[in-house]
Gaussian input, Z-matrix of N, CA and C with variables (Angstrom, degrees):
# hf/3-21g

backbone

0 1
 N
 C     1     B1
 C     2     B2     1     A1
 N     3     B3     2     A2     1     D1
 C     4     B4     3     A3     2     D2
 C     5     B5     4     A4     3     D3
 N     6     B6     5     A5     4     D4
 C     7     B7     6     A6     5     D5
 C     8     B8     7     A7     6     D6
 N     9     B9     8     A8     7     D7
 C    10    B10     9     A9     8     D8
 C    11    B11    10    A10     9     D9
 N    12    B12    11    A11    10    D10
 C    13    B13    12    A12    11    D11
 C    14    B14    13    A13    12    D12
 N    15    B15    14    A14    13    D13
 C    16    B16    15    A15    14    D14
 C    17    B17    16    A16    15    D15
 N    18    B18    17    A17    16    D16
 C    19    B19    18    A18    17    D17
 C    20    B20    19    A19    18    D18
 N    21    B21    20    A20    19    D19
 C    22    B22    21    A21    20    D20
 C    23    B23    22    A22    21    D21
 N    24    B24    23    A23    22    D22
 C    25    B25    24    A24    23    D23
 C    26    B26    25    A25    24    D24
 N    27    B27    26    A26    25    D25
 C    28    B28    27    A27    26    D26
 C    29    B29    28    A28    27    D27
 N    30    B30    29    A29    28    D28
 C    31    B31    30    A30    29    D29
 C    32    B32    31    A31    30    D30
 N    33    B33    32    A32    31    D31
 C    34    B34    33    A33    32    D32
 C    35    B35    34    A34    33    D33
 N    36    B36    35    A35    34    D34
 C    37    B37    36    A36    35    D35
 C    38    B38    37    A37    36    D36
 N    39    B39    38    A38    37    D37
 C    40    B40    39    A39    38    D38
 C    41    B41    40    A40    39    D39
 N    42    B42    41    A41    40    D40
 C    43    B43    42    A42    41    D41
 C    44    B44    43    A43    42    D42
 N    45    B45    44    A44    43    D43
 C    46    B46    45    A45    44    D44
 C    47    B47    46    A46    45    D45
 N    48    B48    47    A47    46    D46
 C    49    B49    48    A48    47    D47
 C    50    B50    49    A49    48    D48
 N    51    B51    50    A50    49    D49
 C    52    B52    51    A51    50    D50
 C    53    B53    52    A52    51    D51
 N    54    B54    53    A53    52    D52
 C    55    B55    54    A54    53    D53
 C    56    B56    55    A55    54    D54
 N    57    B57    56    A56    55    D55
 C    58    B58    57    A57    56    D56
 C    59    B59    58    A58    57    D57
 N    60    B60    59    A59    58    D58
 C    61    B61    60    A60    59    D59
 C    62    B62    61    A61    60    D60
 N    63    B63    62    A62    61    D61
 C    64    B64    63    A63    62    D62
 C    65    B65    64    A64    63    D63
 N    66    B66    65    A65    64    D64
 C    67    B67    66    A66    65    D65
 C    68    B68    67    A67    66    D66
 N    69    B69    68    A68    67    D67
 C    70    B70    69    A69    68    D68
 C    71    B71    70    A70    69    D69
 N    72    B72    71    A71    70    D70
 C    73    B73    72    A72    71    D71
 C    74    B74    73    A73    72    D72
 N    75    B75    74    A74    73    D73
 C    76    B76    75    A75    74    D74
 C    77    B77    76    A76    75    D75
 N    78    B78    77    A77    76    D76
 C    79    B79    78    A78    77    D77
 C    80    B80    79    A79    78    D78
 N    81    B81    80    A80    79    D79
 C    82    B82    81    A81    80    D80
 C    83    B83    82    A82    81    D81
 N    84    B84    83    A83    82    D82
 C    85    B85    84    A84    83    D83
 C    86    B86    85    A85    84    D84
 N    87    B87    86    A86    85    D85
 C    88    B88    87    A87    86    D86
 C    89    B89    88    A88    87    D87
 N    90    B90    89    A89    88    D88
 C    91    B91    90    A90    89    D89
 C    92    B92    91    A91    90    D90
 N    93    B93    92    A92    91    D91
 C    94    B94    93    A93    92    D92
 C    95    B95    94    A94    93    D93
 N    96    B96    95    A95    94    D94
 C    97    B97    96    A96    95    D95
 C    98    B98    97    A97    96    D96
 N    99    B99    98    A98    97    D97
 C   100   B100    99    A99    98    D98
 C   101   B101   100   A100    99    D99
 N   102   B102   101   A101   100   D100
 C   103   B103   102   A102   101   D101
 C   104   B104   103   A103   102   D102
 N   105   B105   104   A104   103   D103
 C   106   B106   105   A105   104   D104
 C   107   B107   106   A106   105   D105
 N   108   B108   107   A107   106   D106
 C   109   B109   108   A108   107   D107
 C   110   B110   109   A109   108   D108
 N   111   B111   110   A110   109   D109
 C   112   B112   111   A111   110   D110
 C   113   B113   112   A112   111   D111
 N   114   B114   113   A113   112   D112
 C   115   B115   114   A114   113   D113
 C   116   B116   115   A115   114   D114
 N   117   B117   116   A116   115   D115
 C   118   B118   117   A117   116   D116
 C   119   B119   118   A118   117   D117
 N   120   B120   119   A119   118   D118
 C   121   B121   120   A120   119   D119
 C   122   B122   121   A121   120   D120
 N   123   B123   122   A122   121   D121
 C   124   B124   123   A123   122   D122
 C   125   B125   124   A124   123   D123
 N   126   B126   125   A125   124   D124
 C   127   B127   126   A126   125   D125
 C   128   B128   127   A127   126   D126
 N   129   B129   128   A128   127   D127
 C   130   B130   129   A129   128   D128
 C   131   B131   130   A130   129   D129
 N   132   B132   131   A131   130   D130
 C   133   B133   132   A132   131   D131
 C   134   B134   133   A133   132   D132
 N   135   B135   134   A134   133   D133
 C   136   B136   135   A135   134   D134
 C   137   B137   136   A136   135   D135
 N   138   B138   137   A137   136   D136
 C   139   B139   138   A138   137   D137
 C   140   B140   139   A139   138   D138
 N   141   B141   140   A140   139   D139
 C   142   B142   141   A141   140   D140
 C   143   B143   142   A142   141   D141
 N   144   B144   143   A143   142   D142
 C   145   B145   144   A144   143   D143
 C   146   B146   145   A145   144   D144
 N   147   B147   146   A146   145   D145
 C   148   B148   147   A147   146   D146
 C   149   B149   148   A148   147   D147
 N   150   B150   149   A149   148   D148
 C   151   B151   150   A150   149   D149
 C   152   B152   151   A151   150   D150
 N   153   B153   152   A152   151   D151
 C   154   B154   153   A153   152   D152
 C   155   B155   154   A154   153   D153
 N   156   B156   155   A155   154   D154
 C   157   B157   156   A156   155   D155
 C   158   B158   157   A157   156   D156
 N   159   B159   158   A158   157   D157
 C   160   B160   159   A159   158   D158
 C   161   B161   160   A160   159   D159
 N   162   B162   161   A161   160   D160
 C   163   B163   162   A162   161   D161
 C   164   B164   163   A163   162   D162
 N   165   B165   164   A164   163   D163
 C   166   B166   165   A165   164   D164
 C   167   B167   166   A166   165   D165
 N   168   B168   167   A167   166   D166
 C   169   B169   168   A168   167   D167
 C   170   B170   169   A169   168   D168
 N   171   B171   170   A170   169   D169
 C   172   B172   171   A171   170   D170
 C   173   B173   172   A172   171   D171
 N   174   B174   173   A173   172   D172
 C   175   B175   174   A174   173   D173
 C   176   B176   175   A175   174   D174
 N   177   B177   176   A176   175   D175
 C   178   B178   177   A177   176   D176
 C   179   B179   178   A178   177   D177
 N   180   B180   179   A179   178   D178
 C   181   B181   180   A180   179   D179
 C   182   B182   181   A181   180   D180
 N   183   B183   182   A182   181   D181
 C   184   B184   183   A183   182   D182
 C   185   B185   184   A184   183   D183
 N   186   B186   185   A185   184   D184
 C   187   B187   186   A186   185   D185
 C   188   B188   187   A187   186   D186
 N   189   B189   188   A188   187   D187
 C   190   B190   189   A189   188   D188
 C   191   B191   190   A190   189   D189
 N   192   B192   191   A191   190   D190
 C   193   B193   192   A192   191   D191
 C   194   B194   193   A193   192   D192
 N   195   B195   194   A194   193   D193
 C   196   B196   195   A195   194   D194
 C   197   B197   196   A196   195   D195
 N   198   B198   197   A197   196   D196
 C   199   B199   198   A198   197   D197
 C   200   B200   199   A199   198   D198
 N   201   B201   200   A200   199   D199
 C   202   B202   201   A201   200   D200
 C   203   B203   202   A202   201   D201
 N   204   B204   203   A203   202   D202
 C   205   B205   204   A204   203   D203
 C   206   B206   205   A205   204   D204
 N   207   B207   206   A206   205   D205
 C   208   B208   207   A207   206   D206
 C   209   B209   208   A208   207   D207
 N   210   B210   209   A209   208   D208
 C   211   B211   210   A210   209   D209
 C   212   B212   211   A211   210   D210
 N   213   B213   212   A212   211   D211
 C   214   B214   213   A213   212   D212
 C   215   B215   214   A214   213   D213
 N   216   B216   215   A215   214   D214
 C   217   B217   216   A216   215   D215
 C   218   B218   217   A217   216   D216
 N   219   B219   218   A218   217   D217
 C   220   B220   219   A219   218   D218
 C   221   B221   220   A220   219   D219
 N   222   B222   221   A221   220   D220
 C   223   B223   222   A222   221   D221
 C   224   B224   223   A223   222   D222
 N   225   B225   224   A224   223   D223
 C   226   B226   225   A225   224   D224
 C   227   B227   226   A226   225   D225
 N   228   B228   227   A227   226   D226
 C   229   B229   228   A228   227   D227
 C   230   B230   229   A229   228   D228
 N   231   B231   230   A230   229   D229
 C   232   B232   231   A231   230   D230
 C   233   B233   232   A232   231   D231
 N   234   B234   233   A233   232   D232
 C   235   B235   234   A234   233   D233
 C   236   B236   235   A235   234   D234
 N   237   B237   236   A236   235   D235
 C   238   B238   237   A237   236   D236
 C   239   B239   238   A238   237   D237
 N   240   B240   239   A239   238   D238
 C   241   B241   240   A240   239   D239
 C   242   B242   241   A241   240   D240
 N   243   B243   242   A242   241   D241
 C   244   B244   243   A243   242   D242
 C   245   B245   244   A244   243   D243
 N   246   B246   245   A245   244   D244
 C   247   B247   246   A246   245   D245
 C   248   B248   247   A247   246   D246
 N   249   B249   248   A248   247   D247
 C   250   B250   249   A249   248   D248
 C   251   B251   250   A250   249   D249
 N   252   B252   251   A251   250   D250
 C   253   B253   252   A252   251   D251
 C   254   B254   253   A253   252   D252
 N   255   B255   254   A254   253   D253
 C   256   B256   255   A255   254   D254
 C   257   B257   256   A256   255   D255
 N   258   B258   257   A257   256   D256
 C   259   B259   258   A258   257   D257
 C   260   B260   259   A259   258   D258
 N   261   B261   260   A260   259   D259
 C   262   B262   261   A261   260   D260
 C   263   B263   262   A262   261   D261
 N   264   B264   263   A263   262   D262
 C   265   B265   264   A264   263   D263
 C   266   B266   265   A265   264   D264
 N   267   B267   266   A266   265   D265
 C   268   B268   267   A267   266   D266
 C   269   B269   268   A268   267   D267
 N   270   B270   269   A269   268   D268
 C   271   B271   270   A270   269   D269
 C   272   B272   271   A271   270   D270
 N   273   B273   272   A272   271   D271
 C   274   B274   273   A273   272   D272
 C   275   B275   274   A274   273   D273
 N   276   B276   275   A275   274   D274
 C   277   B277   276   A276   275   D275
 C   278   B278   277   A277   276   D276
 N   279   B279   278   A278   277   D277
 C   280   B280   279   A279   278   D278
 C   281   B281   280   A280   279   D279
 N   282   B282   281   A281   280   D280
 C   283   B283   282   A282   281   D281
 C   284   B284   283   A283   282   D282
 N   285   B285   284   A284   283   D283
 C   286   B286   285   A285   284   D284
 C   287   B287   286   A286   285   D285
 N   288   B288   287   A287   286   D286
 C   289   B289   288   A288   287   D287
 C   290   B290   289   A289   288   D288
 N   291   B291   290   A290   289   D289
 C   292   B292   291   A291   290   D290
 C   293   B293   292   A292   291   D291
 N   294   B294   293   A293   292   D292
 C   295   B295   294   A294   293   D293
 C   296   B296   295   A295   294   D294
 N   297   B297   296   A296   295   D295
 C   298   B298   297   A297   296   D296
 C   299   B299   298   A298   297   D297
 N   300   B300   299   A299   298   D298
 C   301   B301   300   A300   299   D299
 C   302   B302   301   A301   300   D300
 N   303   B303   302   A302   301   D301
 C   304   B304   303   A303   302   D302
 C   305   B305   304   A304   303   D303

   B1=1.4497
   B2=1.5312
   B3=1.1762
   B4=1.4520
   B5=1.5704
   B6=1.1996
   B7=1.4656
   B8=1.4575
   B9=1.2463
   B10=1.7237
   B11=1.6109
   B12=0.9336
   B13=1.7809
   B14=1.1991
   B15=1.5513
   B16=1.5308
   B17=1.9224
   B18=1.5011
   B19=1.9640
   B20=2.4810
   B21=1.7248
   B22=1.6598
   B23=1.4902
   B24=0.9806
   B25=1.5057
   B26=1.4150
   B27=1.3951
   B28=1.8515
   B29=2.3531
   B30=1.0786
   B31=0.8327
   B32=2.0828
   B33=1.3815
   B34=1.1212
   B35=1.5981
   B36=1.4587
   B37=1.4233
   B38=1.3687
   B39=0.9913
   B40=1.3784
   B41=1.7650
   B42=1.2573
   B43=1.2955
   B44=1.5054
   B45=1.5184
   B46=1.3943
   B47=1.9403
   B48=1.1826
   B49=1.4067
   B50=1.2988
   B51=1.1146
   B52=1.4808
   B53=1.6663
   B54=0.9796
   B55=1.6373
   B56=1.4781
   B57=1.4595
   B58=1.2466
   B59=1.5114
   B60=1.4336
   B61=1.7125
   B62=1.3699
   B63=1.4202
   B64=1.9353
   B65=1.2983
   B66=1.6417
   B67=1.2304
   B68=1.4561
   B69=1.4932
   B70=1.6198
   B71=1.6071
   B72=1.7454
   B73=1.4619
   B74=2.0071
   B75=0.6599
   B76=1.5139
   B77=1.9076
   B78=1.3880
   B79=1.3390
   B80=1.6423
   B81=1.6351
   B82=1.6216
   B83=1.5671
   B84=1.1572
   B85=2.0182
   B86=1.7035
   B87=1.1201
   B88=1.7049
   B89=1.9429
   B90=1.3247
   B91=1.4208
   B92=1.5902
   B93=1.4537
   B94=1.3721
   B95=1.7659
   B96=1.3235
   B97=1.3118
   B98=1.1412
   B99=1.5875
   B100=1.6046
   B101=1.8366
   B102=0.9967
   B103=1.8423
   B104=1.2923
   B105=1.1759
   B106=1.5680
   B107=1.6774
   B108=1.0140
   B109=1.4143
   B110=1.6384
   B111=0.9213
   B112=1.5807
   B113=2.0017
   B114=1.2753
   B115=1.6870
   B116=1.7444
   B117=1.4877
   B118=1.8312
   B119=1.2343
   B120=1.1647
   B121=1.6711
   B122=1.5434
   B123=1.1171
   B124=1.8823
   B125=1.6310
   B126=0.9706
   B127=1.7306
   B128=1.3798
   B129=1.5374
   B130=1.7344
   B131=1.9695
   B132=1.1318
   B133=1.6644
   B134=1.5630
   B135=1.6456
   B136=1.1996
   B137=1.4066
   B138=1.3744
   B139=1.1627
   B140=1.6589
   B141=1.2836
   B142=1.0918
   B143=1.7434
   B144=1.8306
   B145=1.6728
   B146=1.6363
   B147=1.6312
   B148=0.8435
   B149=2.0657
   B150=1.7837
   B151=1.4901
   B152=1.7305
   B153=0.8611
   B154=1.3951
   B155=1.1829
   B156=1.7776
   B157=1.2107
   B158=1.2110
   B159=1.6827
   B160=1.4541
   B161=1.7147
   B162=1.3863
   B163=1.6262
   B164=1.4446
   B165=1.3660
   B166=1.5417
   B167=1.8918
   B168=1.5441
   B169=1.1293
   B170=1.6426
   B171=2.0304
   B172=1.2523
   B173=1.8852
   B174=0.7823
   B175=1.4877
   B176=1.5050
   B177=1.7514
   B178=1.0267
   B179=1.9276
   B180=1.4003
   B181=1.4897
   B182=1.0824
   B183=1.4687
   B184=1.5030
   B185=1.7463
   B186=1.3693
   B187=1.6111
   B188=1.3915
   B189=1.0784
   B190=1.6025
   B191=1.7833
   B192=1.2901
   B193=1.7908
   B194=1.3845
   B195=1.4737
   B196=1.5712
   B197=1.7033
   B198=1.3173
   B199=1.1756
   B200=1.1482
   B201=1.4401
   B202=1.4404
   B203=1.1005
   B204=1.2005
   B205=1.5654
   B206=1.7793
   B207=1.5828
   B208=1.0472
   B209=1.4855
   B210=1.3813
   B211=1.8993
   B212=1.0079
   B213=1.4141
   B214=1.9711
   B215=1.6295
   B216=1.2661
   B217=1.2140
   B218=1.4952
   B219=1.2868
   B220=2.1577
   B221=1.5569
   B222=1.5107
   B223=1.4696
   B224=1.5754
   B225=1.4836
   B226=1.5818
   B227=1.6098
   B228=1.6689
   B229=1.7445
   B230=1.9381
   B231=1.7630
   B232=0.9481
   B233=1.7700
   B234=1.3599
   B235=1.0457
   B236=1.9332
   B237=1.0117
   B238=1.4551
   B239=1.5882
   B240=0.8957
   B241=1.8240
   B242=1.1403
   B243=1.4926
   B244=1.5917
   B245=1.3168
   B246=1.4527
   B247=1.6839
   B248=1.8340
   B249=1.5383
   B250=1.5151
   B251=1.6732
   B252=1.5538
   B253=1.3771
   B254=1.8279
   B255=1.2856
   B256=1.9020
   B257=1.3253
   B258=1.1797
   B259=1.2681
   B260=1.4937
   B261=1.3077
   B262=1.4566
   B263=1.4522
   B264=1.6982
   B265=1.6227
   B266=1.5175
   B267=1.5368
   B268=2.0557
   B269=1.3467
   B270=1.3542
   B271=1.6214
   B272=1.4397
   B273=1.7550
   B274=1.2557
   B275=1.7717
   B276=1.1612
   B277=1.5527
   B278=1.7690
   B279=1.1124
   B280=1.5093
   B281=1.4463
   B282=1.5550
   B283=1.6541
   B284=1.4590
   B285=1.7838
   B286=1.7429
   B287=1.5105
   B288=1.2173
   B289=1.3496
   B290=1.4485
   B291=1.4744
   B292=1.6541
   B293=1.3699
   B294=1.5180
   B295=1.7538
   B296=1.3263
   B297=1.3095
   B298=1.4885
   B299=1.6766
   B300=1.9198
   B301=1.7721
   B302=1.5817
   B303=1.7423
   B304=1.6451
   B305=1.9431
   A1=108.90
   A2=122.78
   A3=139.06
   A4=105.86
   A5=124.87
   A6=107.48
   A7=118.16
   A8=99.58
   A9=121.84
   A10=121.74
   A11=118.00
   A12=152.13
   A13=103.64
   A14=93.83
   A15=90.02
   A16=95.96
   A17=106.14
   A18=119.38
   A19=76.63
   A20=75.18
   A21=92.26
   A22=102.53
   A23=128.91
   A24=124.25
   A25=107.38
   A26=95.82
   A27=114.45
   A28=78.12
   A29=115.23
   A30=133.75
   A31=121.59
   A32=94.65
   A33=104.88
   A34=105.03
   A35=118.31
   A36=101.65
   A37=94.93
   A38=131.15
   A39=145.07
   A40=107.07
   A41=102.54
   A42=96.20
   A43=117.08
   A44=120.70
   A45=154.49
   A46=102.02
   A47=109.28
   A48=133.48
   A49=129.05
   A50=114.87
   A51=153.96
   A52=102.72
   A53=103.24
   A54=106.41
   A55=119.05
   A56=119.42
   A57=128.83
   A58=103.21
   A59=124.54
   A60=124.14
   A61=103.23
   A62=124.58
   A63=109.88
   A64=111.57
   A65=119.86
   A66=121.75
   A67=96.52
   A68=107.60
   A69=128.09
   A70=106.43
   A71=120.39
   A72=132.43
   A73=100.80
   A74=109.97
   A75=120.41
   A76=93.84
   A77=107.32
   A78=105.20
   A79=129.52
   A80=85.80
   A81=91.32
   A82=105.18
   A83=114.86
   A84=99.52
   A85=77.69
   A86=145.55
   A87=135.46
   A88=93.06
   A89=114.52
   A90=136.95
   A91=106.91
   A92=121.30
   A93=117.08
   A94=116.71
   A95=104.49
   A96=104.17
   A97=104.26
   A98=130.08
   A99=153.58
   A100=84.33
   A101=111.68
   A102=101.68
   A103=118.02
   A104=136.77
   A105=131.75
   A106=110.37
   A107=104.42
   A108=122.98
   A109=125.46
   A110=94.40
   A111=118.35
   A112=128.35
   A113=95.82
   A114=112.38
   A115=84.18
   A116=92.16
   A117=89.59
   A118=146.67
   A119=126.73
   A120=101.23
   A121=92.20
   A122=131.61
   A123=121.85
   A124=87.58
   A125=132.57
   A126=101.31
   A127=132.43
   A128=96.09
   A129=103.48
   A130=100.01
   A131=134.83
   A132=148.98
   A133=90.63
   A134=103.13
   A135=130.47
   A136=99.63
   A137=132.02
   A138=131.41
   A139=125.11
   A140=116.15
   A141=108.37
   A142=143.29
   A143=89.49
   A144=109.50
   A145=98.78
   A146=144.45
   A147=112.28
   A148=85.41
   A149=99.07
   A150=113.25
   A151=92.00
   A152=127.78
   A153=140.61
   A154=113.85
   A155=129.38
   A156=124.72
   A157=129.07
   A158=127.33
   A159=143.79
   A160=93.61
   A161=128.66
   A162=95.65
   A163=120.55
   A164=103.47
   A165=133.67
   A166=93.16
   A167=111.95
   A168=110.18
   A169=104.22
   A170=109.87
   A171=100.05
   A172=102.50
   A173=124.75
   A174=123.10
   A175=130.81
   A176=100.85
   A177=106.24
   A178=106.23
   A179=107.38
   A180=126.69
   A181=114.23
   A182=133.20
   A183=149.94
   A184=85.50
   A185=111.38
   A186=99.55
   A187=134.93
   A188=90.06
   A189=124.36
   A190=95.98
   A191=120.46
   A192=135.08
   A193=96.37
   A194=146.36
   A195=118.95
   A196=108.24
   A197=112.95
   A198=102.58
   A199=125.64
   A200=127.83
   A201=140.25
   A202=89.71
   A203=148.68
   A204=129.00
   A205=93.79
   A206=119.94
   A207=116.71
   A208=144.73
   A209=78.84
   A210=87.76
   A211=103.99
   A212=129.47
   A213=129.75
   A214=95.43
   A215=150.18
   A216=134.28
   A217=98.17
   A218=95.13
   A219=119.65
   A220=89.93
   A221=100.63
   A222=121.10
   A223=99.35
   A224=112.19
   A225=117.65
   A226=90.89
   A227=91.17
   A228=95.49
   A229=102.89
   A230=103.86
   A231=124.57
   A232=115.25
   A233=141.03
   A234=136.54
   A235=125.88
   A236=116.87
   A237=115.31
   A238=97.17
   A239=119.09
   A240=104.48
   A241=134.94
   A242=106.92
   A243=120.36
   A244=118.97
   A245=109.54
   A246=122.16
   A247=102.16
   A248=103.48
   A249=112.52
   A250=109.71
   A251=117.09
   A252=119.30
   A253=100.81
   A254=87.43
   A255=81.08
   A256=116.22
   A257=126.75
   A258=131.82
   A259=124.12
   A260=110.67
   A261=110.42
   A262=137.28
   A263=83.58
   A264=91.06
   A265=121.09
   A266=81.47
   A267=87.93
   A268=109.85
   A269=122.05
   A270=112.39
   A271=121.88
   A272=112.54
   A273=104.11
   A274=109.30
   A275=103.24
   A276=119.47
   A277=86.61
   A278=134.36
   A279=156.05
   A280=103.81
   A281=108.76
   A282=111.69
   A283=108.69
   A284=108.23
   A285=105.12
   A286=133.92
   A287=123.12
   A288=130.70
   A289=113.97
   A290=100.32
   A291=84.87
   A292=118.48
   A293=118.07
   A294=112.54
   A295=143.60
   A296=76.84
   A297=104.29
   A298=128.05
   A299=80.46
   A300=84.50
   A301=139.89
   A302=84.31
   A303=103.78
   A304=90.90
   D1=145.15
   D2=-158.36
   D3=-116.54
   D4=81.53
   D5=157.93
   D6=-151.65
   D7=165.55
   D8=-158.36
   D9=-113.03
   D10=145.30
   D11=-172.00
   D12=-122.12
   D13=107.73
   D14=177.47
   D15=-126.31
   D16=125.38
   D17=178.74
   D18=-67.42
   D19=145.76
   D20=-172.99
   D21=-68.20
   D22=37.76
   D23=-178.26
   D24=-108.53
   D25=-28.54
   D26=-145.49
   D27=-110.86
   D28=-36.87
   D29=164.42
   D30=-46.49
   D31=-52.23
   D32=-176.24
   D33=-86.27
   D34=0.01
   D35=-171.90
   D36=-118.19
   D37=-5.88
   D38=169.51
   D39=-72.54
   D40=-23.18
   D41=-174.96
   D42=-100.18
   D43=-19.38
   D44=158.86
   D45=-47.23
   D46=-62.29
   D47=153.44
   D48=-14.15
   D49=-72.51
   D50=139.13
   D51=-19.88
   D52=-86.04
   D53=-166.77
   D54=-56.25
   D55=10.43
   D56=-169.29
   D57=-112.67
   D58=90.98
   D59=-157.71
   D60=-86.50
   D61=17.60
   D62=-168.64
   D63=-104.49
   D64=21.28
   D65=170.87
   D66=-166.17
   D67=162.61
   D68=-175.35
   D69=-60.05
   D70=-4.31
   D71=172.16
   D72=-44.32
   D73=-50.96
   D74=-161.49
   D75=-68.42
   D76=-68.01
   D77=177.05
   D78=-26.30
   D79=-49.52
   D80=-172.42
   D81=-105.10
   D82=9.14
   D83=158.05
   D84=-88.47
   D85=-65.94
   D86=-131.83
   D87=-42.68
   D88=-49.61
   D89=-173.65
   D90=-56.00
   D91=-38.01
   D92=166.57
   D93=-88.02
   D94=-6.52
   D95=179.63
   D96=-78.58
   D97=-45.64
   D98=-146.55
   D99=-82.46
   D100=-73.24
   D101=179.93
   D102=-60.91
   D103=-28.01
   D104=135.73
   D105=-15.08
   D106=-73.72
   D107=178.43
   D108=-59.36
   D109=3.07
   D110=-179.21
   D111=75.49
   D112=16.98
   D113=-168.04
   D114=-69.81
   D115=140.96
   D116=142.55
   D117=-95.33
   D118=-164.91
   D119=-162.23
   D120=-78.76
   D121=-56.41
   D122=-161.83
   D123=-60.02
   D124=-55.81
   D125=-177.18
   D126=-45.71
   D127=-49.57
   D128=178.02
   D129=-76.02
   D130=10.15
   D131=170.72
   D132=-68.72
   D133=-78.19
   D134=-143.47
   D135=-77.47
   D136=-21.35
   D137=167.06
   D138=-89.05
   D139=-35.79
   D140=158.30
   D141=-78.10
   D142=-10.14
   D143=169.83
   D144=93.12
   D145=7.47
   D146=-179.16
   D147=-119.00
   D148=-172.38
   D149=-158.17
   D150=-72.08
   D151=-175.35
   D152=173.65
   D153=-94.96
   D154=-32.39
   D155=149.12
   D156=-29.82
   D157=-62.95
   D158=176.42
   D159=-59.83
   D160=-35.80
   D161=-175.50
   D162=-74.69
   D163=-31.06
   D164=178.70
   D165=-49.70
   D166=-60.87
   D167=-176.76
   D168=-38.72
   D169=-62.38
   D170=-142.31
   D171=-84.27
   D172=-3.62
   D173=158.72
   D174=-50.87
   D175=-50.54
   D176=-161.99
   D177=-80.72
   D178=-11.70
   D179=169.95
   D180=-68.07
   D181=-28.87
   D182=-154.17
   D183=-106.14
   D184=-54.37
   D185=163.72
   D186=-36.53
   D187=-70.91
   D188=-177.45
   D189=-45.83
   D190=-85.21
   D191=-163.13
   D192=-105.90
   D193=-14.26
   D194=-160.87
   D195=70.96
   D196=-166.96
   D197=-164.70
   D198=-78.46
   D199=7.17
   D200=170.89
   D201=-84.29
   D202=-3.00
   D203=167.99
   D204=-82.01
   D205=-50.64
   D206=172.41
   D207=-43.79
   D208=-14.90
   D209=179.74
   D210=-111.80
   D211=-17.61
   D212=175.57
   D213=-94.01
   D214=32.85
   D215=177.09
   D216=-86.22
   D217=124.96
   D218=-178.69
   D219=-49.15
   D220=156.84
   D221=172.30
   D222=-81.75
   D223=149.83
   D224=-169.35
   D225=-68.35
   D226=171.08
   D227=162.71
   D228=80.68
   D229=151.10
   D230=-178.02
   D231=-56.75
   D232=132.19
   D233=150.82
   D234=-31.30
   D235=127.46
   D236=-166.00
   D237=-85.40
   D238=77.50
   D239=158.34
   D240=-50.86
   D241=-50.29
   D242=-178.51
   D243=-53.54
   D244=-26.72
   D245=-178.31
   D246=-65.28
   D247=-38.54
   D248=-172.81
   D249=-72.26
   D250=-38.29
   D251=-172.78
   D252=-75.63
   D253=-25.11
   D254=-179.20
   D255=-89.37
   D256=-10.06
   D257=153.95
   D258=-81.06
   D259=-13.60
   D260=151.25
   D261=-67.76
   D262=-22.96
   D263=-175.93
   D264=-85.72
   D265=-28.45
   D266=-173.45
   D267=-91.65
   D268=-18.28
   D269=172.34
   D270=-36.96
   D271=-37.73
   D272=-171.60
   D273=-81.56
   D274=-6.58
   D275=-149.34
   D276=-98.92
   D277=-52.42
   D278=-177.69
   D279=-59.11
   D280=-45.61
   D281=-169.85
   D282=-56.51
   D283=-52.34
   D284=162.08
   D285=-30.52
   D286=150.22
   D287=147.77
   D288=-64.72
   D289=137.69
   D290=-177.13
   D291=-83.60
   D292=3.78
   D293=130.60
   D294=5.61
   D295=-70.72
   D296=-166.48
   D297=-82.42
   D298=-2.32
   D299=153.65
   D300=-120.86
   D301=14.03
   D302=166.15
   D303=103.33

């Protein structure tokens, strides 16, 4: 089980945080605020609408770094490589005019 204590300092800037709506920043302090507060994670899940996995994620980031863990948390899901090897391939293929292949 995952939960957090936050001294009102760390508290108060979390909440500063929060009030700033132009990125998912706000979402995931509300989630460290809510276990502050003593919610558990499927409550603070079920209330904020996302899985309990992703809160689990963003807690344990807020552990880990504080809220620079919160703002570097990786995009869900596998890394695309294949997107990278295929863009290796067509650069040379792309650099042409398409002229130049009749």
């Amino acid at each position: 089980m995952v939960r957090i204590y936050l001294p009102s300092e760390q508290r108060e800037m979390l909440e500063k945080a929060r009030r700033i709506r132009t990125t998912n920043l706000s979402e995931r302090c509300l989630a460290v605020l809510l276990s502050d507060r003593g919610q558990s994670v499927p409550v603070i899940a079920e209330s904020i609408g996302r899985h309990e996995h992703t809160i689990r994620s963003w807690l344990k980031a807020y552990i880990q770094d504080g809220i620079e863990g919160l703002r570097k948390t990786p995009p869900p899901g596998r890394s695309n490589r294949k997107e990278q090897e295929a863009l290796m391939i067509l650069q040379p293929v792309l650099a042409n005019h398409p002229s130049d292949y009749g």
